[in-house]
C-alpha positions as CSV (number, residue, x, y, z in Angstrom):
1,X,-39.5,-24.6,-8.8
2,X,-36.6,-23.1,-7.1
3,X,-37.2,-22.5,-3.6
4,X,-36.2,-19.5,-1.9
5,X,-36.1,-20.4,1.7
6,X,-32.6,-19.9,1.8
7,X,-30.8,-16.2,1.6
8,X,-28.7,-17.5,-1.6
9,X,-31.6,-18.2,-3.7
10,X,-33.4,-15.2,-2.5
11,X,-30.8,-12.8,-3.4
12,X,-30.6,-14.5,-6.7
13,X,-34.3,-13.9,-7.3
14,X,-33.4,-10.0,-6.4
15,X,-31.2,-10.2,-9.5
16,X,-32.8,-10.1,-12.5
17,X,-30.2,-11.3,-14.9
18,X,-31.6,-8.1,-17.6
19,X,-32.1,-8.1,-21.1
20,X,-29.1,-9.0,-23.3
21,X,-31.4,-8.3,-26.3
22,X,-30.8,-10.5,-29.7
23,X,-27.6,-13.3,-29.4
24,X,-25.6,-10.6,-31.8
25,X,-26.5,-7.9,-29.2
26,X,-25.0,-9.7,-26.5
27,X,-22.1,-10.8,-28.5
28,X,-21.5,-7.0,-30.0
29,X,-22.1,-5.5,-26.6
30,X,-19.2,-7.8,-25.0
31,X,-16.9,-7.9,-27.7
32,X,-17.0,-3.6,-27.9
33,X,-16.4,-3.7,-23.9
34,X,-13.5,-5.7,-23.9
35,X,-11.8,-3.8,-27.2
36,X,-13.1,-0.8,-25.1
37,X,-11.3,-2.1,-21.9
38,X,-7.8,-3.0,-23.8
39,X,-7.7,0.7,-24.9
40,X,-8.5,2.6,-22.1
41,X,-5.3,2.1,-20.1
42,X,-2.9,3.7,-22.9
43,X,-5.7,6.7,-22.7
44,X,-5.3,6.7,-19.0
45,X,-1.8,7.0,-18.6
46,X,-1.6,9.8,-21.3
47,X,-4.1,12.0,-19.6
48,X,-2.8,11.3,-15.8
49,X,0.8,10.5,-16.9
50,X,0.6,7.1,-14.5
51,X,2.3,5.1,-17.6
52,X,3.6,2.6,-15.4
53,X,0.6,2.2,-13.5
54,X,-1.2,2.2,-16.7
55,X,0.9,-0.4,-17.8
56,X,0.2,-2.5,-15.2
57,X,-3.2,-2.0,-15.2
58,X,-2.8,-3.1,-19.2
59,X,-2.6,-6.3,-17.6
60,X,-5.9,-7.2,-15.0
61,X,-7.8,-9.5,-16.3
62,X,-11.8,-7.9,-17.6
63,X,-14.8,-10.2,-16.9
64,X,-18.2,-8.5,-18.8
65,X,-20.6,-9.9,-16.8
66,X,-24.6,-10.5,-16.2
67,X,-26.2,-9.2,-13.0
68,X,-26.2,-12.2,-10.8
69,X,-22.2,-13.0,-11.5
70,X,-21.5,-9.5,-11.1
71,X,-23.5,-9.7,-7.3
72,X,-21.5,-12.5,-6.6
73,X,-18.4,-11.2,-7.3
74,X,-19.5,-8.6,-4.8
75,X,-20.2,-11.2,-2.5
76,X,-16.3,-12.4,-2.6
77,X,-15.2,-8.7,-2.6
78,X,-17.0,-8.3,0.4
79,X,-16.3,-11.0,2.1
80,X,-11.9,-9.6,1.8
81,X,-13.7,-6.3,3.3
82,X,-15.8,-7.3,6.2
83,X,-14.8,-11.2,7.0
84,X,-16.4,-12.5,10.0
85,X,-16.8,-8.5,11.3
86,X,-20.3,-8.2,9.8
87,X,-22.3,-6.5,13.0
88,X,-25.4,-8.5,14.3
89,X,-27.6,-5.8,13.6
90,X,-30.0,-5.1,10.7
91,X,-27.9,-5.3,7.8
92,X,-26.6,-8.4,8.2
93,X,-25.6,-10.8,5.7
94,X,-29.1,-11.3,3.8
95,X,-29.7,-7.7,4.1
96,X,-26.4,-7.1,2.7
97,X,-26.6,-9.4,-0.3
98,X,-29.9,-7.8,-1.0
99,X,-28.6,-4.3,-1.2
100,X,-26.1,-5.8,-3.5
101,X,-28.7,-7.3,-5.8
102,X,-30.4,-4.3,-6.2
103,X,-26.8,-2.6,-6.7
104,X,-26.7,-5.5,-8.8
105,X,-29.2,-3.5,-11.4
106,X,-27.2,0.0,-11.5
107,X,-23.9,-0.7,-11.1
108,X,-21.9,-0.5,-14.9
109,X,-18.8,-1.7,-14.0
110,X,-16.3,-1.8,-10.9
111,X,-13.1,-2.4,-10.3
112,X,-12.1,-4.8,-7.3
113,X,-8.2,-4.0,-5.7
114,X,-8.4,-6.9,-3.4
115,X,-9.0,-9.6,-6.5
116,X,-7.4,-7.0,-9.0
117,X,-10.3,-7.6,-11.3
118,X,-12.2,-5.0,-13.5
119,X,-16.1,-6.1,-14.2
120,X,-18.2,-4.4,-16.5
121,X,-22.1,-5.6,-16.5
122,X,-23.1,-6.1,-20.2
123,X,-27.1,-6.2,-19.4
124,X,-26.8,-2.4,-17.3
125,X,-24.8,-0.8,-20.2
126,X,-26.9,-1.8,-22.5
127,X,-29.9,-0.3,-20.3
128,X,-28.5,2.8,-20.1
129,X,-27.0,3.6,-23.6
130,X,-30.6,3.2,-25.2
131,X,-32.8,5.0,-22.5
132,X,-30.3,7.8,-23.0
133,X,-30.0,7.2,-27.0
134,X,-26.0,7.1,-26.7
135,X,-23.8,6.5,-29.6
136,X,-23.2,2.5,-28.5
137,X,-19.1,2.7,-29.2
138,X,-18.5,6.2,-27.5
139,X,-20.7,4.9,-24.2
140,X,-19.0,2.0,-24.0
141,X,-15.6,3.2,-24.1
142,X,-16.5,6.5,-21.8
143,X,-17.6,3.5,-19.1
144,X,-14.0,1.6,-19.6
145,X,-12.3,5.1,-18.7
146,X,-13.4,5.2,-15.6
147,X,-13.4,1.8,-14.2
148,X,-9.6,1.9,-15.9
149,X,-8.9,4.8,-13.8
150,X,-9.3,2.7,-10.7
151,X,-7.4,-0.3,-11.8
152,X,-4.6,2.7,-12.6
153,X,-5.4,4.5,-9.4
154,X,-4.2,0.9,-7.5
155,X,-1.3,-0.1,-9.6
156,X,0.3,3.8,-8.5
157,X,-0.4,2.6,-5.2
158,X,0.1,-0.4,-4.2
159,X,-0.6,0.4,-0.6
160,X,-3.7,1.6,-0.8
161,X,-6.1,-1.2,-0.9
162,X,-4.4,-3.1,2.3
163,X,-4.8,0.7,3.8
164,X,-8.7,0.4,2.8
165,X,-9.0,-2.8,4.4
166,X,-7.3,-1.6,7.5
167,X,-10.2,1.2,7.6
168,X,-13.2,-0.8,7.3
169,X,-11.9,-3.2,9.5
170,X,-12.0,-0.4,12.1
171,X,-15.0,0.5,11.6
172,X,-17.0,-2.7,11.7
173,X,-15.1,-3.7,14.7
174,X,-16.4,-0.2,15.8
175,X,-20.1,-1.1,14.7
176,X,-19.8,-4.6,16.4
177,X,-18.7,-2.9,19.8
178,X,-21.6,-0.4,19.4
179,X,-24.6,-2.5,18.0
180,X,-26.8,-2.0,20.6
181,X,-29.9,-0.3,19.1
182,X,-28.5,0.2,15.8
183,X,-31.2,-1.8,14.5
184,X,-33.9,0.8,16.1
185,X,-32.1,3.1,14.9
186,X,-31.9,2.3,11.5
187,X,-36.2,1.5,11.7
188,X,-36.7,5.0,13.0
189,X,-34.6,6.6,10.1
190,X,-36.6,4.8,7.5
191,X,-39.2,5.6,9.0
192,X,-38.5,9.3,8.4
193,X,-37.1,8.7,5.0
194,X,-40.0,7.1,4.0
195,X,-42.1,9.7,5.0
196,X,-40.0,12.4,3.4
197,X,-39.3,14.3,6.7
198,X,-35.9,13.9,7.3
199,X,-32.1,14.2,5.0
200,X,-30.3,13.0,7.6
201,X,-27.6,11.1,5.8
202,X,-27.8,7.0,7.6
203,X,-24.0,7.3,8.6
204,X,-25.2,10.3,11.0
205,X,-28.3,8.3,12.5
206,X,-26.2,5.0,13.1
207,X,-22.6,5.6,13.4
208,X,-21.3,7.7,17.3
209,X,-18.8,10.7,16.6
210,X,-15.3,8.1,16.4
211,X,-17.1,6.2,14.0
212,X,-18.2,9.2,12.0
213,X,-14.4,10.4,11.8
214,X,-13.1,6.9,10.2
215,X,-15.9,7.1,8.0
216,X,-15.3,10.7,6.6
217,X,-11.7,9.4,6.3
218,X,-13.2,6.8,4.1
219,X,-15.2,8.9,2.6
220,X,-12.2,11.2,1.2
221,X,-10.5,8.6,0.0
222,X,-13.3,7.8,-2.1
223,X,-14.1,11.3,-3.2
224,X,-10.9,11.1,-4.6
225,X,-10.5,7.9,-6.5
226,X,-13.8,8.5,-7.9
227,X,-13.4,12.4,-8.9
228,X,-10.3,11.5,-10.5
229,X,-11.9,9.2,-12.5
230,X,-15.1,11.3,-13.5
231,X,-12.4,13.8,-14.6
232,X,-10.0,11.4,-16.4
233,X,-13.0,10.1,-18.0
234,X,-14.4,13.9,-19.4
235,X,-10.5,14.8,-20.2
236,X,-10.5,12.3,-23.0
237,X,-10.2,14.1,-26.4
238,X,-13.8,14.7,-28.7
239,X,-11.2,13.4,-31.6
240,X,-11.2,10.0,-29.8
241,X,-14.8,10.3,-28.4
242,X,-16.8,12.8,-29.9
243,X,-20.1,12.5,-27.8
244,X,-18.2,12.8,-24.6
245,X,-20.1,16.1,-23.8
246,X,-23.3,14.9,-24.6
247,X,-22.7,11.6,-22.6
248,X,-22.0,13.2,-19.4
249,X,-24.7,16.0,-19.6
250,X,-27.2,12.9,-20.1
251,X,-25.6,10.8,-17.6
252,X,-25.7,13.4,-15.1
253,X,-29.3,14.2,-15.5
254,X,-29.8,10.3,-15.5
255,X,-28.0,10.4,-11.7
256,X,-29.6,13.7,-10.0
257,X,-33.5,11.6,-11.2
258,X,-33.9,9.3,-9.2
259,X,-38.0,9.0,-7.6
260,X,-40.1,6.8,-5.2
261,X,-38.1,4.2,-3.8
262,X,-35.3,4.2,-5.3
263,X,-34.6,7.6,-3.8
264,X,-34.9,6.2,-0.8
265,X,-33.0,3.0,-1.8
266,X,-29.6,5.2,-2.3
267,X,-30.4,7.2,0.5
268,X,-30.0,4.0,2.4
269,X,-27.7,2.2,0.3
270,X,-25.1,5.3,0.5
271,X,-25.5,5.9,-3.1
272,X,-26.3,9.9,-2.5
273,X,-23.3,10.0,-0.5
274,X,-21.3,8.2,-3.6
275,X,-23.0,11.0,-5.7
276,X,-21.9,13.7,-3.7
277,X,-18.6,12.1,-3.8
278,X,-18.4,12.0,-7.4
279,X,-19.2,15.6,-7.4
280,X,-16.6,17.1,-4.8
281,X,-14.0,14.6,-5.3
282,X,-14.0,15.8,-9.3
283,X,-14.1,19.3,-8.1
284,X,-10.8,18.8,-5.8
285,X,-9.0,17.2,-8.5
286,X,-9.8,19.7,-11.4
287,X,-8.8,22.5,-8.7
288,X,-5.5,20.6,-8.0
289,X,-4.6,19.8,-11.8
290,X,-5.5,23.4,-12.4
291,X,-3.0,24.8,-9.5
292,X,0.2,21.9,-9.8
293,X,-1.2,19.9,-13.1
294,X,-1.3,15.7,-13.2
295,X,2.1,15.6,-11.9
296,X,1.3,17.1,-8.7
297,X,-1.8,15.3,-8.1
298,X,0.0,12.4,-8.9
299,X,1.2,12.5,-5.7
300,X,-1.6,11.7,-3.9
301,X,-0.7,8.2,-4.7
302,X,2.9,8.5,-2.7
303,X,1.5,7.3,0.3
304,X,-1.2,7.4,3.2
305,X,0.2,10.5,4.3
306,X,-0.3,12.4,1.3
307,X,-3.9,11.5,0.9
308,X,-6.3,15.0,1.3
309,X,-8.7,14.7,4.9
310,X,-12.4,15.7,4.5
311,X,-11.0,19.4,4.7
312,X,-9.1,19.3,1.9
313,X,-11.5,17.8,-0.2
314,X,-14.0,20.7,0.4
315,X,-10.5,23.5,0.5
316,X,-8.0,21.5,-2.1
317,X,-5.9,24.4,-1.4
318,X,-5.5,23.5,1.9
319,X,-3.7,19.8,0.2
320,X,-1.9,21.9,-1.7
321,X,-0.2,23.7,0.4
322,X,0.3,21.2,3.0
323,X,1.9,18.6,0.6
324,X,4.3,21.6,-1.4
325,X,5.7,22.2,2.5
326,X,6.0,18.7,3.0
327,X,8.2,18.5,-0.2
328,X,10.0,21.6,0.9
């Protein structure tokens, strides 16, 4: 009997390895994602025009993996982001490798800038393709466009995951210098959330005004890289993936559902805020392509300077106008 007195084996027990189905399932289901995955990049450069990223990106190395190698990955990727900077306060490292394990259960792929890795997790593809009833080859595919995006996203900017790094760092050394009471804190607001009386988003309850400011800097950095991917992903031609529209109607239906728990899970996880994310970071890009096209979004991708604030993710106009006077 494996004993789970330690945090490593308990964390493993939080991450059910899923089911793989028959041996020619699992087989099929890796096979398609790693053809899938080898064609995505070509499709990626042709609808951003990153070619040369896209090239690049040709070239990371895919792992499809279970749940419990994919938690560990994100174990190593979190160990780049946080080191020894983890705050002594309630999420601390067991806590944190148990958010990842149930992560561990949703998560369909990822791409990792700091090992230059793309994972995709075989057993939470397969989950979702047949509770939504998805055409198997056009899912699978859809995922590898997105996760692609990223690895493309990186490879046109080769600055920006030392620049990422930089940002976390500040903020954890922020949280360390600041820990006092955050673990009362964080007990009081689940203590609301689980009682349904408060949306406070868990970044207002724990983090002081300067924290909140590096965090919304974060925060549009990520609205970006992952509405240019949900966009990349839906630009794809229904000649090359004909259920595209049917995919992402489902899909975002499957992501506005969640109940019990779980709702509160990605409350405190940060998974509503990724949501949201998704959402206003796709609507800044579509609104830039629509104004300046790929070519002047590209540009995002210069440098740190020419990345849009929290502002201009909510006003992309505001980005627009500020980088076509820069280039003045």
């Amino acid at each position: 009997m494996t004993s789970l007195s330690s945090p490593t084996a308990l964390i493993a027990a939080l991450t059910p390895a899923g089911d793989p189905g028959s041996k020619a399932q699992a087989r099929a289901v890796v096979d398609v994602l790693r053809r899938s995955a080898a064609q995505a990049p070509a499709e990626v450069g042709r609808i951003t025009g990153l070619h040369r990223a896209a090239e690049k990106a040709a070239n990371v190395p895919v792992y499809v993996v279970d749940r419990p190698r994919f938690q560990a990955a994100n174990r190593e990727l979190f160990d780049v982001m946080i080191g020894e900077s983890m705050p002594q306060v309630s999420m601390g490292r067991l806590d944190l490798g148990a958010a990842l394990a149930f992560l561990s259960t949703k998560v369909l792929g990822q791409y990792d800038p700091f090992h230059k890795r793309l994972l995709l997790v075989a057993p939470n593809v397969l989950k979702v393709e047949k509770e939504l009833n998805l055409d198997a080859m056009d899912f699978r595919l859809w995922v590898c466009l997105h996760e692609t995006t990223h690895a493309v996203q990186f490879a046109a900017a080769p600055w920006l995951a030392e620049h990422l790094h930089k940002l976390t760092g500040t903020l954890l050394g922020d949280l360390e210098e600041h820990s006092e009471g955050s673990a009362q804190r964080f007990v009081a607001w689940l203590n609301q959330a689980l009682r349904g009386d408060d949306d406070t988003p868990i970044t207002e309850a724990l983090l002081d005004e300067a924290m909140q400011e590096t965090m919304a800097e974060v925060s549009a950095i990520m609205a970006l890289l992952e509405g240019h991917a949900d966009v990349v992903m839906d630009a794809i031609s229904p000649a090359r993936l004909p259920s595209v529209r049917r995919i992402r109607a489902a899909f975002d239906k499957r992501r506005m559902s969640p109940t019990g728990l779980e709702k509160v899970l990605r409350r405190g996880l940060g998974i509503e805020d990724k949501l949201a994310q998704y959402r206003d970071g796709a609507a800044f890009v579509r609104a830039v392509v629509e104004q300046v096209g790929h070519a002047g979004l590209n540009r995002v991708f210069e440098s740190a300077e020419m990345l849009p604030s929290a502002a201009e993710i909510r006003e992309p106009e505001r980005w627009v106008e500020r980088t076509a006077a820069r280039e003045a």
